[in-house]
C-alpha angles and dihedrals in degrees: 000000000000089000109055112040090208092052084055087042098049091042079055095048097050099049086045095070087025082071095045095043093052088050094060087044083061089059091051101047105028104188092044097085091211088148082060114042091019088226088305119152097251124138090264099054089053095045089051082053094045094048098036102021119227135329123230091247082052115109107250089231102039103118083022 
């Protein structure tokens, strides 16, 4: 990425509409905490899977 200026701005980019999309995911599936932990393994993203199941943007082997 330090070597090539469009690689770092790509890897900005795409975390750029990762983070908004995760936002609106957050809309669509309120209890899920995706504008939090961005789909991220953290506790509270298990625990939301655990208490609602999984969503249908959910891998079918995530907690798998």
């Amino acid at each position: 990425d330090e070597k090539f200026i469009e690689i770092s701005l790509a890897s900005i980019i795409a975390k750029v509409y990762r983070d908004d999309l995760m936002k609106e995911l957050g809309k669509d599936f309120p209890g899920y905490g995706f504008e939090n932990h961005a789909g991220y393994g953290t506790s509270a993203h298990y625990n939301a899977i655990k208490k609602h199941g999984q969503t249908p943007i959910h891998r079918k082997t995530f907690l798998n």
